[in-house]
C-alpha positions, 0 to 999 in steps of 0.5 A: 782214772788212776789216783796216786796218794804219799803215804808214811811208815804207819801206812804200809802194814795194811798194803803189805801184801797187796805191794808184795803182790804187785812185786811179784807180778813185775819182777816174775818177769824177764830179765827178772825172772824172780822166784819165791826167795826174792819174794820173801826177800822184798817182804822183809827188806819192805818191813825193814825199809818203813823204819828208815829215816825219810821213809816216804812210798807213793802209791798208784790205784785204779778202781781200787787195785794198786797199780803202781808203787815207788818209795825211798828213805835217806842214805845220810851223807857219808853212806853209799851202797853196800857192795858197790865197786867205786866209791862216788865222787865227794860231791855225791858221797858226802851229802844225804841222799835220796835212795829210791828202792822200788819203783814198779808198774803193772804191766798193763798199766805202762806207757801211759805215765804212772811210772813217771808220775810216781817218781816225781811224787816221791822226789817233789819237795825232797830235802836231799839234793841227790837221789840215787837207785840200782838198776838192772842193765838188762831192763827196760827200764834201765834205758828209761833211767838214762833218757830222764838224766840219771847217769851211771856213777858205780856197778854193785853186784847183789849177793842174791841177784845179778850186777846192777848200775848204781844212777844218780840224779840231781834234785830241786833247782839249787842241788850242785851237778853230781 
């Protein structure tokens, strides 16, 4: 049985490697195709990431091993992705929103609903009324996005990385339509 637990900023240091781990096995694969670099790279984005207001990861385990990960923080109102080609809507960019920077399954764990328990664990009882990610367009996952009602408001294109789709969702039943 796959069990998921919330875990704060005082949590992650001791699942550091094991998250790292878990990235590797996920983004090693195409369209990915990432290597050392972009490894290194989600280590240190992470130990920034766990210092952010909102910080909040969600886990998933199965016999002791870390299966599944999503987690986020507060972009405050007025912010917005860095690099993004179009400036989103007042409605979006004017408001504090939820910024979900990872949300990744093992492989062998896919299609049987631990990627779409974790996003609801980490958006349930969110305080901002938008939450927003980038997506690669040449993922699985992109298509998953959009069936689950995410829309695509803006493009970004990474300094490291390919160009990806910047999704927004609305969240709680009292969060205006982005």
């Amino acid at each position: 049985m796959i069990t998921f637990a919330r875990l704060g900023e005082r949590d992650v240091a001791p699942l550091a490697d094991d998250l790292v781990n878990l990235y590797e096995v996920v983004y090693r694969e195409p369209p990915y195709s990432e290597g050392p670099e972009q490894f290194d790279r989600f280590r240190s984005s992470l130990n920034e990431d766990v210092g952010r207001p909102g910080f909040t990861l969600i886990i998933a385990v199965h016999d002791g091993q870390l299966v599944g990960a999503s987690y986020g923080w507060t972009m405050a109102a007025g912010k917005w992705w860095s690099r993004s080609d179009t400036v989103p809507e007042n409605s979006i960019k004017d408001v504090d929103k939820f910024a979900v920077m990872e949300w990744i399954v093992h492989p062998r764990y896919r299609g049987e609903g631990t990627g779409a328990q974790l996003i609801r664990e980490l958006l349930t009882e969110r305080p901002e009324p938008i939450a927003t990610l980038a997506s690669d367009p040449r993922s699985k996952a992109r298509g998953m996005y959009a069936r689950a009602g995410w829309r695509q408001v803006a493009g970004t294109s990474l300094s490291w990385g390919p160009s990806m789709d910047l999704l927004v969702l609305s969240l709680g039943a009292n969060a205006d339509e982005p």
